[in-house]
N, C-alpha and C positions, 0 to 999 in steps of 0.2 A: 615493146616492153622489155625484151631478152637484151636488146641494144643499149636501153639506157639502163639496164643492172650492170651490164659490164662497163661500161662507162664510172656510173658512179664506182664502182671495183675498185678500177683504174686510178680513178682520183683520190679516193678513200688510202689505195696501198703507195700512192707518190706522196698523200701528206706523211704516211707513219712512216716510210721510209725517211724523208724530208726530216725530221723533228728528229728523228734517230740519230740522224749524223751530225745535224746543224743545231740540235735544240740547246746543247749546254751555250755552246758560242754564242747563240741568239741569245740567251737571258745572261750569262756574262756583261754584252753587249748594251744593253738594255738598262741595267742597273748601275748605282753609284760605286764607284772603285776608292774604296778605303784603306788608308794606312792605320795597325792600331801598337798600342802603348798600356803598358797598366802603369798607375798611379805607384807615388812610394811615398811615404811621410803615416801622419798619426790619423786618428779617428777627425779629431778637429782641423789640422790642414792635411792636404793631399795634395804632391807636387804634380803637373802634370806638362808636359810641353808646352808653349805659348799657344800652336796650333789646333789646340784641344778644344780651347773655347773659340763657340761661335756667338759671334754678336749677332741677334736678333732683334726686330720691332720691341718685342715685349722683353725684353733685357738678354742675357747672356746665360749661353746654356753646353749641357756639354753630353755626349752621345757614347751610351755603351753598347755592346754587342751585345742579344741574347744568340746562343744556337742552337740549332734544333735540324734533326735527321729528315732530309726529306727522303725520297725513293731514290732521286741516281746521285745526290750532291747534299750537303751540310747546306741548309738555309740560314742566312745570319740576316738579325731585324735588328734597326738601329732603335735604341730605346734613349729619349731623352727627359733631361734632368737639370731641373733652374737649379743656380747660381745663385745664391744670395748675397756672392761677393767676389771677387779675385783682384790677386794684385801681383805685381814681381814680386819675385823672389831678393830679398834686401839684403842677405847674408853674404853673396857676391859666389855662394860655395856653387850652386846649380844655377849656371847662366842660361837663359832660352825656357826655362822653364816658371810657370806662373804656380800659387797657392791658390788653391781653389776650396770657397767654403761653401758647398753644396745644402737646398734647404733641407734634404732628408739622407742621409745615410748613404753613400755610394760608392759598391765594388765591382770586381769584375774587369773585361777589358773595354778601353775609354779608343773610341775613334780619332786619331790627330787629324786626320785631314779627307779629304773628296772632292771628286772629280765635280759632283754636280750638289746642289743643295739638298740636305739632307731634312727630313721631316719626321715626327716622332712614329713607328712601325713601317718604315722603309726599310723594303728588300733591300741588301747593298752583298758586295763581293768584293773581297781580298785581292789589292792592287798586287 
């Protein structure tokens, strides 16, 4: 019985050791690496990189950050938000970047792009 409490000890203090050194890198790792951008324009368009929108099954959609303190690191959740339209930009002034007319209301910062595909309350981290 004495043999396997030191035992489990042993295992117990190489994970929290383990997690200690390795844990940010491993969820780093682990998660989507986003670039982000805020929007510039009016209530009704908002310009935002081409990159911004992603085409989806169900139409075209576009991803902001919430953030939020966790214990050893700032947690960011990608929050998404249909599209009810987007098109270039026709003015010739902002090239690369598309008008995006959102179906509700949308501020904050917008994700341009990811490593892996994003989903609406995806963990992601700061390429």
């Amino acid at each position: 019985m004495k043999k396997a409490a030191v035992i489990f000890s042993v295992v117990f203090w190489a994970i929290i050791i383990f997690f200690t050194a390795f844990g940010d890198a491993l969820y780093s790792a682990t998660k989507p690496a986003v670039t982000f951008d805020y929007a510039f324009g009016t209530e009704d368009s908002q310009y935002l990189p081409e990159g911004a929108v992603f085409e989806e099954p169900d139409g075209a959609h576009v991803y902001t950050v919430e953030r939020e303190q966790g214990f050893s690191r700032e947690i960011l959740t990608a929050v998404r938000h249909k599209l009810r339209e987007y098109h270039s930009d026709d003015t010739g002034y902002h090239e690369g970047y598309v008008v995006i007319v959102p179906e509700e209301p949308v501020r904050g910062i917008f994700i341009v792009s990811s490593t892996k595909p994003l989903f609406d309350g995806a963990k992601v981290v700061e390429e």
